[in-house]
N, CA, C and O atoms as a Tinker XYZ file with bonds, in Angstrom:
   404  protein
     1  N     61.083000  112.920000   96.997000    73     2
     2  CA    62.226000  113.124000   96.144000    64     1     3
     3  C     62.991000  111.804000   96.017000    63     2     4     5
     4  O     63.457000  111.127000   96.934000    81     3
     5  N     63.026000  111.583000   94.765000    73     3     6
     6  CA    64.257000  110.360000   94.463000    64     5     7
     7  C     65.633000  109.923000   94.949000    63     6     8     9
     8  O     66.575000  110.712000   95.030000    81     7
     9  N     65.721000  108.474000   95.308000    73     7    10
    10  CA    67.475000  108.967000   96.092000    64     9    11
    11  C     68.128000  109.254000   95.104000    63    10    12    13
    12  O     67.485000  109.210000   94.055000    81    11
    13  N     69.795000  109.702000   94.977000    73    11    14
    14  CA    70.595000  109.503000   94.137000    64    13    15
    15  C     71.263000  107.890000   94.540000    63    14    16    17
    16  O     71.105000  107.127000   95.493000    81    15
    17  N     71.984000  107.854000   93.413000    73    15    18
    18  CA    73.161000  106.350000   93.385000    64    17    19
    19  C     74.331000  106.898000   92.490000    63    18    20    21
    20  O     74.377000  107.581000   91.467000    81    19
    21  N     75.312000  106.270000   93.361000    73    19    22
    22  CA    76.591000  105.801000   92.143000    64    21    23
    23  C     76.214000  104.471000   92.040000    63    22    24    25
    24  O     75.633000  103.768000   92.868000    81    23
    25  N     76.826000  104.068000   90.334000    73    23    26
    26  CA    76.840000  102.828000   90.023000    64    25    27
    27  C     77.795000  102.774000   89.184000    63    26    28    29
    28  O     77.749000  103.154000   88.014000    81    27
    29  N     79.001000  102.144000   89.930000    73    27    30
    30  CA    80.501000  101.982000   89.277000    64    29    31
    31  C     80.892000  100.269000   89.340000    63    30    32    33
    32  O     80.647000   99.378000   90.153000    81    31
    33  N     81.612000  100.331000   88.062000    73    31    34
    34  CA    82.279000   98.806000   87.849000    64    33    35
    35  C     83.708000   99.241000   87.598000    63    34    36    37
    36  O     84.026000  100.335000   87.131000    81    35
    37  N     84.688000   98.096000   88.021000    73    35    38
    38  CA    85.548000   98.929000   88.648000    64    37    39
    39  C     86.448000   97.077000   88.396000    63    38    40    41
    40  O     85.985000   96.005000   88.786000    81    39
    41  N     88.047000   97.344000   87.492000    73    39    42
    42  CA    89.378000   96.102000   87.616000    64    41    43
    43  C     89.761000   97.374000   87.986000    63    42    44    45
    44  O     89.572000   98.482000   87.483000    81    43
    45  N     90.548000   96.846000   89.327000    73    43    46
    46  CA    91.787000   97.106000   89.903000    64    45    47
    47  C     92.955000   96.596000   89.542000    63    46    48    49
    48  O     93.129000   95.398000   89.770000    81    47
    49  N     94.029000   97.376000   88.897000    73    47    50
    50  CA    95.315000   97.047000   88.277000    64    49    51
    51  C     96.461000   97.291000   89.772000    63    50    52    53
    52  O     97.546000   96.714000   89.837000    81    51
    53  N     96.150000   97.859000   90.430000    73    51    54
    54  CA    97.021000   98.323000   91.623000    64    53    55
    55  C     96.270000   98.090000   93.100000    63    54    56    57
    56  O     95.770000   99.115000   93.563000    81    55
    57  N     96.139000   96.988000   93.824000    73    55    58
    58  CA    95.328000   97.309000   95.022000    64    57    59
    59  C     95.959000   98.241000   95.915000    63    58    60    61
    60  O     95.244000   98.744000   96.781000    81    59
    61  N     97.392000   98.618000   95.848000    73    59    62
    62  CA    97.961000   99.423000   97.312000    64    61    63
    63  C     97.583000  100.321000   97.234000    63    62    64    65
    64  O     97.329000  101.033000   98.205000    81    63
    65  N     97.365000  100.691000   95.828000    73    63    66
    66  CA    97.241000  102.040000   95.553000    64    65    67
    67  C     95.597000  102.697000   95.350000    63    66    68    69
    68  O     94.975000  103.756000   95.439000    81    67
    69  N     95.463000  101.611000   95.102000    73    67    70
    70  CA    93.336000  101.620000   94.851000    64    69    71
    71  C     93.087000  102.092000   96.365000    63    70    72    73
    72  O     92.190000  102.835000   96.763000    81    71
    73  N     94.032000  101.518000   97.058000    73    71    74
    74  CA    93.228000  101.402000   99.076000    64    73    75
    75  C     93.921000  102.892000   99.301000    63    74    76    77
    76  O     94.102000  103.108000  100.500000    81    75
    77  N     94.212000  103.624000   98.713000    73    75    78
    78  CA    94.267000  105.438000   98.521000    64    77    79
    79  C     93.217000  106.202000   98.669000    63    78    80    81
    80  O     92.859000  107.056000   99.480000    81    79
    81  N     92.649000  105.556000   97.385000    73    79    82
    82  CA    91.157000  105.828000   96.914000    64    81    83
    83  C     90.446000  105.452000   97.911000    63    82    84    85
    84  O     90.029000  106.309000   98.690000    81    83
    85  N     90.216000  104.398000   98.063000    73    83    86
    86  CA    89.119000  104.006000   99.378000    64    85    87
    87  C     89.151000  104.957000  100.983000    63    86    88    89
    88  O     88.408000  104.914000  101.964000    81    87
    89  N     89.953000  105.491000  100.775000    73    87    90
    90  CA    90.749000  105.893000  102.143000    64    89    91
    91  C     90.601000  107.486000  101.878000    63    90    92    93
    92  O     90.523000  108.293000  102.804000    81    91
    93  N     90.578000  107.781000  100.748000    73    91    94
    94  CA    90.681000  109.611000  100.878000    64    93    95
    95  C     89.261000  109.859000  100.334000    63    94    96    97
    96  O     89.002000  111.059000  100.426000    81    95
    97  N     88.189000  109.103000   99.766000    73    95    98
    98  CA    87.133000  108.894000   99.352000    64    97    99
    99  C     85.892000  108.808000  100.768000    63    98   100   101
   100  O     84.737000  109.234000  100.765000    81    99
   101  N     86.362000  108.367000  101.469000    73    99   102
   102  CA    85.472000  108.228000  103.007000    64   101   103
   103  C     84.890000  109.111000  103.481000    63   102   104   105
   104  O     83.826000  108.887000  104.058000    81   103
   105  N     85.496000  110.599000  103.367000    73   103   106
   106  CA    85.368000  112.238000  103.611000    64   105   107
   107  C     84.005000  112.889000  103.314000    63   106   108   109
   108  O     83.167000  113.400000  104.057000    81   107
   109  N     84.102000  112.560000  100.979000    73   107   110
   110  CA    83.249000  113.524000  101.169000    64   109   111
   111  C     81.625000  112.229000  101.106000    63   110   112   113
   112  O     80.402000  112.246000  101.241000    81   111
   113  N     82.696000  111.335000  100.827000    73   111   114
   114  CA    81.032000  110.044000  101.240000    64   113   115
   115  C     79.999000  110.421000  102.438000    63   114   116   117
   116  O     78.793000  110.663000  102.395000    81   115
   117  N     80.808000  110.385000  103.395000    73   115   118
   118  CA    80.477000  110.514000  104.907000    64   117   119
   119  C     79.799000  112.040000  104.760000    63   118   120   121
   120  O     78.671000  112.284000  105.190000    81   119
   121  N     80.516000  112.882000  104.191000    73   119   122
   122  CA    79.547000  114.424000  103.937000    64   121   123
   123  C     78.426000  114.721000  103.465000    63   122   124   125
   124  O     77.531000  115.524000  103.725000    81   123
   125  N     78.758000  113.420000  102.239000    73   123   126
   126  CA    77.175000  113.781000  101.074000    64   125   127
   127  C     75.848000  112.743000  101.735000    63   126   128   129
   128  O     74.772000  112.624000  101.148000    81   127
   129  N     76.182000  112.035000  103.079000    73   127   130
   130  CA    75.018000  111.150000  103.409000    64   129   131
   131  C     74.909000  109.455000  102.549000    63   130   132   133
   132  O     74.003000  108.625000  102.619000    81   131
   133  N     76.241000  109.410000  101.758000    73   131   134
   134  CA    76.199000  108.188000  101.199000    64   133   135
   135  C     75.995000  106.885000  101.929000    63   134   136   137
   136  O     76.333000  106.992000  103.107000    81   135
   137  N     75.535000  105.654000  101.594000    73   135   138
   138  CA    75.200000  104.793000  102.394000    64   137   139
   139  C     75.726000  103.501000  101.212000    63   138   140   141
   140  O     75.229000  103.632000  100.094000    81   139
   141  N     76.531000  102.485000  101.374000    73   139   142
   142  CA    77.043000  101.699000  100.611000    64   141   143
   143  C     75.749000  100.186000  100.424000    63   142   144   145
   144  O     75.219000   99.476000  101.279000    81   143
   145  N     75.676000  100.201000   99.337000    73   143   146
   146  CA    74.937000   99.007000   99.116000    64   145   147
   147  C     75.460000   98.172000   98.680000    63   146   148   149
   148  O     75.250000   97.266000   99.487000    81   147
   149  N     76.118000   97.742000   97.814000    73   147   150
   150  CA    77.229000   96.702000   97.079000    64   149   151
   151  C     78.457000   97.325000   96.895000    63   150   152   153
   152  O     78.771000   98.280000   96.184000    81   151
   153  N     79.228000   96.492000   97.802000    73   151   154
   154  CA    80.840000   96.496000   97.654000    64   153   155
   155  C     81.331000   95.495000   97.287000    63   154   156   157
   156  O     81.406000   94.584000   98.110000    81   155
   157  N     81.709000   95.338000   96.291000    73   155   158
   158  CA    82.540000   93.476000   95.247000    64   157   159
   159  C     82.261000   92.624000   96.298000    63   158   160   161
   160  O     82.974000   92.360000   97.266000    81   159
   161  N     80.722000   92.056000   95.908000    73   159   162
   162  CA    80.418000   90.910000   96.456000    64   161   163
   163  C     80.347000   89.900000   95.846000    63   162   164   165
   164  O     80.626000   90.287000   94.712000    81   163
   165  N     80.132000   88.632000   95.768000    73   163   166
   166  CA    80.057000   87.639000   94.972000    64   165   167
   167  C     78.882000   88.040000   93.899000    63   166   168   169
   168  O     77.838000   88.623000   94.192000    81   167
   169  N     79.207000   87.680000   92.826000    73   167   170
   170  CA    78.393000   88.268000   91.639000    64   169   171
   171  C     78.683000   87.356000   90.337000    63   170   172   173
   172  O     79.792000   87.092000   89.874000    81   171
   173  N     77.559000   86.983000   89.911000    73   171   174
   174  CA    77.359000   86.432000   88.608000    64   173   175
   175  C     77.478000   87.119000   87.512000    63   174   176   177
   176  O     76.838000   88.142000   87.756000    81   175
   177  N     77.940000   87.213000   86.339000    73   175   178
   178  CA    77.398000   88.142000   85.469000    64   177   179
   179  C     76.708000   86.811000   84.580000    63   178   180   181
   180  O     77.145000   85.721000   84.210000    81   179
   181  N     75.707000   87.355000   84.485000    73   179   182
   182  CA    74.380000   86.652000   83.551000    64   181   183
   183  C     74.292000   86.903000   81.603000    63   182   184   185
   184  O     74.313000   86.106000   80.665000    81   183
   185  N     74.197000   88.319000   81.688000    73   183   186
   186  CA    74.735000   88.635000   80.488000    64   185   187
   187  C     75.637000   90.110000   79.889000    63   186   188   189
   188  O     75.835000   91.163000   80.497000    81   187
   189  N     75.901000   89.867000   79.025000    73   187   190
   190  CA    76.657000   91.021000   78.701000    64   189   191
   191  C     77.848000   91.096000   79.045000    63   190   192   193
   192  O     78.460000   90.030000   78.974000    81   191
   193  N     78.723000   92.465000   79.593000    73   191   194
   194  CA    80.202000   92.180000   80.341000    64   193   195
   195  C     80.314000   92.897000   81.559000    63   194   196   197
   196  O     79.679000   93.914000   81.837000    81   195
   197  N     81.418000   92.141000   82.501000    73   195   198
   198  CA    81.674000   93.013000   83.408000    64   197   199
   199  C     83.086000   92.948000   83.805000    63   198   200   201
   200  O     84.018000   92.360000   83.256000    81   199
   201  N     83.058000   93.739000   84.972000    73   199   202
   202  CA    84.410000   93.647000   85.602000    64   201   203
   203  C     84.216000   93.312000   87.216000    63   202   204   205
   204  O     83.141000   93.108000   87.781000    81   203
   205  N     85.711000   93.307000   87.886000    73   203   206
   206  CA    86.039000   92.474000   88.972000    64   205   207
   207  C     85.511000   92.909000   89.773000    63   206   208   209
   208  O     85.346000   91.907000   90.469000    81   207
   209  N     84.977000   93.838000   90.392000    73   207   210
   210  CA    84.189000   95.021000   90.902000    64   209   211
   211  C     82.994000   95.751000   90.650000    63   210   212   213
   212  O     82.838000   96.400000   89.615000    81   211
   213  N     82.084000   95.666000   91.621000    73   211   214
   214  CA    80.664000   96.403000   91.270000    64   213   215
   215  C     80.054000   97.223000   92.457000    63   214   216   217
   216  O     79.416000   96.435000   93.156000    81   215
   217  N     80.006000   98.299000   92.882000    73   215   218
   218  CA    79.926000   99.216000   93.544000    64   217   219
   219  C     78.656000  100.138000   93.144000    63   218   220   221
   220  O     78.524000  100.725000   92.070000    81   219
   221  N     77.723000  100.144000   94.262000    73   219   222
   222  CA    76.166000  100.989000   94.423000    64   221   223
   223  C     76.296000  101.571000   95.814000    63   222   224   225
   224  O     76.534000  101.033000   96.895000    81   223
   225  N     76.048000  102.952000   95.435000    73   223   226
   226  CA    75.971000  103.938000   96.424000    64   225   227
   227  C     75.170000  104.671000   96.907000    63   226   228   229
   228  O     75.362000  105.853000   96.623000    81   227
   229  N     74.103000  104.410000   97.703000    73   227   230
   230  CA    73.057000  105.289000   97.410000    64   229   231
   231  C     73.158000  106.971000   98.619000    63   230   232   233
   232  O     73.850000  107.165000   99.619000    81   231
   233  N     72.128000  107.888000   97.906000    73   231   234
   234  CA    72.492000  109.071000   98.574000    64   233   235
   235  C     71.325000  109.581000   98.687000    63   234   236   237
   236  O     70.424000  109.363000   97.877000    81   235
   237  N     71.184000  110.525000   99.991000    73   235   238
   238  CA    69.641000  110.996000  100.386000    64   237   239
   239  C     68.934000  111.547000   98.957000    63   238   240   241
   240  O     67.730000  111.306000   98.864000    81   239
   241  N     69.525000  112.216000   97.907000    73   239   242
   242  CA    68.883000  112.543000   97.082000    64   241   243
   243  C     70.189000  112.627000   95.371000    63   242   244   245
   244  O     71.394000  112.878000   95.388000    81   243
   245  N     69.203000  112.275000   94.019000    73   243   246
   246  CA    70.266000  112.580000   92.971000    64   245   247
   247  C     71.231000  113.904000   93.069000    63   246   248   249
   248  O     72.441000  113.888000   92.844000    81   247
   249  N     70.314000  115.269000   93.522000    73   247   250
   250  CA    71.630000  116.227000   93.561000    64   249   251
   251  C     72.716000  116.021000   94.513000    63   250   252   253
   252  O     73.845000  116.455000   94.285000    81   251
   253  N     72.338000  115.197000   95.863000    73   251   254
   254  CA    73.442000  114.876000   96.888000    64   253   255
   255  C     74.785000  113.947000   96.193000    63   254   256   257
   256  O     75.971000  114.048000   96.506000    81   255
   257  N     74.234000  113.121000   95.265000    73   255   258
   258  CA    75.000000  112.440000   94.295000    64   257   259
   259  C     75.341000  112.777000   93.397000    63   258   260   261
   260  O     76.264000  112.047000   93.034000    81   259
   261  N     75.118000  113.649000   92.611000    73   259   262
   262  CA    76.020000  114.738000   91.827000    64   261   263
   263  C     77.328000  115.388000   92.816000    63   262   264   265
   264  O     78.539000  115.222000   92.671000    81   263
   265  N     76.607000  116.154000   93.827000    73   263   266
   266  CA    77.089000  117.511000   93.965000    64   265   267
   267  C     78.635000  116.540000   94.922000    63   266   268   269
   268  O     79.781000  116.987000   94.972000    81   267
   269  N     78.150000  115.151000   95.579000    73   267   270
   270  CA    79.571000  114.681000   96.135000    64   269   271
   271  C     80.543000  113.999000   95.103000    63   270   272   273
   272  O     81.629000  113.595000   95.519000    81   271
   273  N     80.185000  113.842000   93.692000    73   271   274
   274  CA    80.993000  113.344000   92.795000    64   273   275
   275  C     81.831000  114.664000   92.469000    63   274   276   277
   276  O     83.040000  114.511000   92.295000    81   275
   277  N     81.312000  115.895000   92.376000    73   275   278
   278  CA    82.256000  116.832000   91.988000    64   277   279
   279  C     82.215000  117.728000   92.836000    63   278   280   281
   280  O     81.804000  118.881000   92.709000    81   279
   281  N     82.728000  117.113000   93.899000    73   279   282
   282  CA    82.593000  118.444000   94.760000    64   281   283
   283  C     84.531000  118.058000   94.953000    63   282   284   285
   284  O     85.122000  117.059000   94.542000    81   283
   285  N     85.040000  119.119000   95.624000    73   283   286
   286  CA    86.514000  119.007000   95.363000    64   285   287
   287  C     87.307000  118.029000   96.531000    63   286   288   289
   288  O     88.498000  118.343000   96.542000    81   287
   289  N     87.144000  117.435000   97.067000    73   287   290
   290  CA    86.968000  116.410000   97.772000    64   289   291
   291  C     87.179000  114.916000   96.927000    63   290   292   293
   292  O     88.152000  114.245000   96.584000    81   291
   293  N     85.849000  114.817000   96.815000    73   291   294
   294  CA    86.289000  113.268000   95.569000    64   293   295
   295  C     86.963000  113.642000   94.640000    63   294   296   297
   296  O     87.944000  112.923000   94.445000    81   295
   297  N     86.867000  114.362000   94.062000    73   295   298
   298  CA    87.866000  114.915000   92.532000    64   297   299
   299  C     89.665000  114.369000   92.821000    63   298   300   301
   300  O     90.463000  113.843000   92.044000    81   299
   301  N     89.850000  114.925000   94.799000    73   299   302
   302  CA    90.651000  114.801000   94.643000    64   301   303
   303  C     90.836000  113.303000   94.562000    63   302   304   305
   304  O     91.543000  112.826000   93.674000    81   303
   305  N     90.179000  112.484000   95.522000    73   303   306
   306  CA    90.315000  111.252000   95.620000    64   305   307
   307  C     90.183000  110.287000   94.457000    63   306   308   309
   308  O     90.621000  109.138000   94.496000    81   307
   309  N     89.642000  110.748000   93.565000    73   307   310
   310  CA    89.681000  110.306000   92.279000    64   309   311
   311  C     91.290000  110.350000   91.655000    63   310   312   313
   312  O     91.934000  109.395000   91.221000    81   311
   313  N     91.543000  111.214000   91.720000    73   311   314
   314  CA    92.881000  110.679000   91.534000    64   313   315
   315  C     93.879000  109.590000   91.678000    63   314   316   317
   316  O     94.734000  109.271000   90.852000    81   315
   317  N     93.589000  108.918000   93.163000    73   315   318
   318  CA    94.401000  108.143000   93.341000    64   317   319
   319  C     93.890000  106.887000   92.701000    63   318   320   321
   320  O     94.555000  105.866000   92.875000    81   319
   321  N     92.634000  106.819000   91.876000    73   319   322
   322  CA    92.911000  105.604000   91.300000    64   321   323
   323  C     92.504000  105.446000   89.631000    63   322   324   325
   324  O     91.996000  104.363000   89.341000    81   323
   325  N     92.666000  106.329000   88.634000    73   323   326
   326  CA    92.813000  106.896000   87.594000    64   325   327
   327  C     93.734000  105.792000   87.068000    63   326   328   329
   328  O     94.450000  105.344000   87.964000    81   327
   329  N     93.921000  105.223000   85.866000    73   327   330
   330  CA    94.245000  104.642000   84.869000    64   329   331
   331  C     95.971000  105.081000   85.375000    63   330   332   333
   332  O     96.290000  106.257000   85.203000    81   331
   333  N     97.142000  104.001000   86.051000    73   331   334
   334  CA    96.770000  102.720000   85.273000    64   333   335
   335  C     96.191000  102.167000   86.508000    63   334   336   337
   336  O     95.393000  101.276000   86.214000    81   335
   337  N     96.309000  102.398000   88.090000    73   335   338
   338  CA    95.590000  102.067000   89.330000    64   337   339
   339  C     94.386000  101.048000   89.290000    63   338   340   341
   340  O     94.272000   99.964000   89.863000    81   339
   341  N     93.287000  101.893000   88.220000    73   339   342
   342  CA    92.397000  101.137000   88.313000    64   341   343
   343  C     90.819000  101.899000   86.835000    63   342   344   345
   344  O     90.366000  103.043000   86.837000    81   343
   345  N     90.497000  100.958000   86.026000    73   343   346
   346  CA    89.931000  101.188000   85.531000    64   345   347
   347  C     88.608000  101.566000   85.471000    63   346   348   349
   348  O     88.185000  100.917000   86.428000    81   347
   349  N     87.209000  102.423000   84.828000    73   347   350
   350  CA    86.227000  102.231000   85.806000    64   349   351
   351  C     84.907000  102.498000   84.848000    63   350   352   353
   352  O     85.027000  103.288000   83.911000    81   351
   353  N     83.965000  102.000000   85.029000    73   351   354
   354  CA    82.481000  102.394000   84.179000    64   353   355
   355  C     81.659000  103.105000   85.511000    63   354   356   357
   356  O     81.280000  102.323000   86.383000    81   355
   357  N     81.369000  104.597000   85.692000    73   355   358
   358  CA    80.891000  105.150000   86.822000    64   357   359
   359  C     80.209000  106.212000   86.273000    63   358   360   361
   360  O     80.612000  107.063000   85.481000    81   359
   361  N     78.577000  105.989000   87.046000    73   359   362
   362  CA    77.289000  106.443000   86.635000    64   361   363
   363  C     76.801000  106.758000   87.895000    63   362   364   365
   364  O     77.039000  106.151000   88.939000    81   363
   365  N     75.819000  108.145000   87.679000    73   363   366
   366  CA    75.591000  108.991000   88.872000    64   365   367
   367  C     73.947000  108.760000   88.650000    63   366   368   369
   368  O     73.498000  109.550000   87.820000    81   367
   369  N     73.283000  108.147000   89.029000    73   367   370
   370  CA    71.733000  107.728000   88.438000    64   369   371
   371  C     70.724000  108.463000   89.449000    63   370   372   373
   372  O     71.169000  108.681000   90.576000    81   371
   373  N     69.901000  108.717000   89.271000    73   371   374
   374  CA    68.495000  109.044000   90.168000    64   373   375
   375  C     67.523000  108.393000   90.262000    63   374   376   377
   376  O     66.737000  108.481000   89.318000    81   375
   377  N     67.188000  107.555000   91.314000    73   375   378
   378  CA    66.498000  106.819000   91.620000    64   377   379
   379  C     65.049000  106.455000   91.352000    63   378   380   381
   380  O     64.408000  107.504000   91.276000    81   379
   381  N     64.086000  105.133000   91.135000    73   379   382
   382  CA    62.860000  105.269000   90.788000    64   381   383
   383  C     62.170000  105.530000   92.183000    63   382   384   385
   384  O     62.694000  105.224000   93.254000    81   383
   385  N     60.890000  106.151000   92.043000    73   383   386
   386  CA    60.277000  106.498000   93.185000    64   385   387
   387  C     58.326000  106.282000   92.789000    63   386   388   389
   388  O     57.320000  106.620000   93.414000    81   387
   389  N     58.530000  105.591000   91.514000    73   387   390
   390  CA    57.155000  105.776000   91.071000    64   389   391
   391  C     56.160000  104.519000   91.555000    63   390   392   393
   392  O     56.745000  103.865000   92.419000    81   391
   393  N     55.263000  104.159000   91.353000    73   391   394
   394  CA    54.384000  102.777000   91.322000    64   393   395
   395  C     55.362000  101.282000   91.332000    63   394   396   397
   396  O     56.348000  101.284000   90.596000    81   395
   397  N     55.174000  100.458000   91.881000    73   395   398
   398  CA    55.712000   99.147000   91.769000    64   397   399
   399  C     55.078000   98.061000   90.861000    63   398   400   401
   400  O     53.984000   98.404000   90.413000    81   399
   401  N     55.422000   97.078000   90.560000    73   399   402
   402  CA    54.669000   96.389000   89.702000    64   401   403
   403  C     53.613000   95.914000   90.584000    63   402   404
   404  O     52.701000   95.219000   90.137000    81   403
């Protein structure tokens, strides 16, 4: 079975208030088996656009990564960083698992 991922890009307009989010967000992470792969590390953007922030999450499986994005837990934690806090491009993907090149 495929893992799941979040894959969020992410300007922070408010950090006191963003570190809400980070902080009430830990819960259902830690529940759904999430495991952090990129947290705003040094990053190029090559082409196209981005923002100040780039965040990959991976999870034992895509429904584990669904079901902790809306499960009532993050929903709530989502809140604390909702427009104007912090802006966001956030994608719940399912992982490749097929042949390699």
């Amino acid at each position: 079975m495929p893992k799941g991922y979040w894959i969020a890009r992410v300007d922070v307009a408010d950090a006191e208030k963003y570190a809400s989010y980070i902080a009430a967000n830990r819960e259902p992470l830690v529940e759904y088996g999430a495991r952090l792969l990129v947290r705003s590390g040094a990053f190029e953007c090559v082409e196209g656009s981005s923002r100040t922030r780039n965040i990959v999450i991976e999870f034992p499986s895509y429904e584990a990564a669904l079901s902790c994005y809306r499960s009532p837990a993050y929903q709530a934690a989502v809140q604390f960083r909702r427009p104007p806090v912090a802006i966001a491009d956030f994608i719940v993907i399912e992982g490749y698992d097929g042949p390699q090149l």
